[in-house]
Structure formats: C-alpha cells, structure tokens
C-alpha positions in Angstrom: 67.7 66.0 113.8 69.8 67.1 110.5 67.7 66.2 107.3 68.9 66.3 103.4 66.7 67.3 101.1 68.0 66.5 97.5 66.1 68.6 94.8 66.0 69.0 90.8 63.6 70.5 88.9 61.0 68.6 89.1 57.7 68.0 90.0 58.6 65.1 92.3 61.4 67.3 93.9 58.5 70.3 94.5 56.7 67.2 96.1 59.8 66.7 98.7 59.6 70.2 99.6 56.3 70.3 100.1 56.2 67.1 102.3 59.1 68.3 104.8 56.8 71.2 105.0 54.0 69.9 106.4 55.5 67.3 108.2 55.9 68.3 112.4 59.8 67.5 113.0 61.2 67.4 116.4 62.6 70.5 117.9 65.9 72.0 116.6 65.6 69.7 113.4 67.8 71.5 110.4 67.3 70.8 106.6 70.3 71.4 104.1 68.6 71.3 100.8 70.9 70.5 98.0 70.8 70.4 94.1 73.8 68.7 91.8 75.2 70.3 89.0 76.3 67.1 86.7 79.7 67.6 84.9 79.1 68.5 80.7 78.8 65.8 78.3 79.3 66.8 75.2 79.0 64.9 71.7 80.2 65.7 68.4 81.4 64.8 65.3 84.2 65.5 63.3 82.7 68.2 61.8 82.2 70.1 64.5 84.3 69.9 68.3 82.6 71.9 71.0 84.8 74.3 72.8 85.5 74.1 76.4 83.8 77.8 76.6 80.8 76.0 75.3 81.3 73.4 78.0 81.7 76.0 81.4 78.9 77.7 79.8 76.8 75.2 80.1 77.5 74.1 83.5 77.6 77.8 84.4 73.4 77.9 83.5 73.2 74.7 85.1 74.6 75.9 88.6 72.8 79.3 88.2 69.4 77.0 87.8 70.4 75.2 90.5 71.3 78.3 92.8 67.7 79.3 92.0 66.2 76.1 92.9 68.1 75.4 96.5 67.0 79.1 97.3 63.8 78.7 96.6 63.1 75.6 98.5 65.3 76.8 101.5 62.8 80.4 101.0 59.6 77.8 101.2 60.9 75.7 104.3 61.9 79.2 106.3 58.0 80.1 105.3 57.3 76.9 107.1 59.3 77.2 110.0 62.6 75.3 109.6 65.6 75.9 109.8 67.3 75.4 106.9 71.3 75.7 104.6 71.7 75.0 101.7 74.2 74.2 98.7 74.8 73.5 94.9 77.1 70.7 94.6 79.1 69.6 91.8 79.2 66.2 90.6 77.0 63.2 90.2 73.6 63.6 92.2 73.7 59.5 93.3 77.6 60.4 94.8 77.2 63.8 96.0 74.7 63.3 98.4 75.6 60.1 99.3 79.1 61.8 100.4 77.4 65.1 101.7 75.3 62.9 104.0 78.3 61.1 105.4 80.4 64.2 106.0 77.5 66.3 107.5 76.4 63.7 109.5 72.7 63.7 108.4 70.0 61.8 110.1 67.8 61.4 107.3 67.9 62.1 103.8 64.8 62.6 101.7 64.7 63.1 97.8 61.9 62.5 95.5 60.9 59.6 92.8 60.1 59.8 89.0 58.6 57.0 89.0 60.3 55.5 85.7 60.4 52.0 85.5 61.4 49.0 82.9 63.4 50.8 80.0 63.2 54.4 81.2 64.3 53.4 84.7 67.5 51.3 83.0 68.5 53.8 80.7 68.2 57.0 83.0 69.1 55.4 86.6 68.1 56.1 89.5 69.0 58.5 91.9 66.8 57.5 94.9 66.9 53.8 94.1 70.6 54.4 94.5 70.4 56.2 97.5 68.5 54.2 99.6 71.5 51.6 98.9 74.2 53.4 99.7 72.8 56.3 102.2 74.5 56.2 105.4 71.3 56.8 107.4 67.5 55.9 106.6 65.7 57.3 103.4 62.8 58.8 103.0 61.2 58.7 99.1 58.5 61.4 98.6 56.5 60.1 95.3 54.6 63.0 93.4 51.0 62.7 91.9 50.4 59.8 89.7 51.0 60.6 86.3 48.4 59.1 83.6 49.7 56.8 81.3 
C-alpha cells in the first residue's frame, strides 16, 4: 500500500502523523510525507514595491520550514516502523497533492482538518475538503483535539 501524508505546521498535521503511527498497515505499506511551499504574494503600495529578493527570500524560509517539517515527520514514522520518502513541493497544497497522488500512484492519501467552518472556512479554503473531491484514491481526514470556543 503507498500512503500520502500531507503536512503543515500544524497541530492537526502533528495529529496525521501521529495517527499513521499507531495505526497497524499491511505489510510493505510506504508513506511519502509531503509539505507545500505556496508561491509569494506580496502587497504594496505605491510607496513602497517589494523586491523580487524580498520575494525568493521568503519562499526560501518557507521551503527551509518545510524541509524541517517533512523530516521530522518522516524521522517519527521510521521511529514507528514505516517506511517512509519524503518531499517539499512547490505550489498550491489543494493541486500539489492532488497531482503527486496521481503520478505516484498512491493508495490513500491522508491530511489533517482545521476545523474552520462558516466565514473562516470561505475565506481560507480548504485543503482537505478539496482533496477528498478531487483525490484520485480514497481520503482519509485525521481531525485534531477539539478546540474550545
């Protein structure tokens, strides 16, 4: 079985990890964790114009973040007993893993849940309400502790 485990840095995401941990998979099962670097947005005014240093900087502490993250979790699964890959991608989260499922031929993908809803939820998107529509294989969301209103 080939899993995807799609991470940030979040408490939800340390929920994922900690699920696929404990969970007994079949024999010869392999995890590629992956994290997605989103491209820069940057606002300004006329005042001021960002440079494009400013810009690859930016993603550059984003990947690096990221880099730590996937290693981590791939450090944590090994501690665990799986067998495990894994990557920073660049791009959209929703897209990339989408596309990294299809292309790796993954059997399930499993990401984590926020847990926004109404406003939040419309304004922010969602990443796992968007994979389970467009996954090419079944998802698995991993909700965190409920957080107190």
């Amino acid at each position: 079985m080939k899993i995807l485990i799609g991470i940030d840095d979040s408490a939800c995401s340390r929920a994922v990890i900690q699920f696929v941990s404990r969970f007994s998979w079949p024999p010869k099962t392999t995890a590629l964790v992956v994290s997605a670097v989103r491209p820069a947005v940057m606002a300004y005014t006329e005042m001021y114009v960002p440079s494009a240093d400013m810009a690859a900087e930016l993603i550059e502490q984003q990947r690096k973040g990221s880099q730590e993250l996937v290693s981590q979790a791939e450090k944590d699964l090994r501690n665990a007993g799986i067998t495990t890959r894994a990557r920073v991608l660049d791009g959209d989260p929703r897209e990339t893993i989408v596309q990294t499922a299809k292309d790796e031929g993954i059997d399930l993908i499993l990401v984590g849940s926020h847990g926004r809803s109404g406003f939040t939820k419309l304004l922010m998107g969602s990443v796992a309400s968007h994979i389970v529509t467009h996954a090419p294989c079944s998802v698995l969301v991993v909700k965190g502790e409920k957080r107190e209103a």
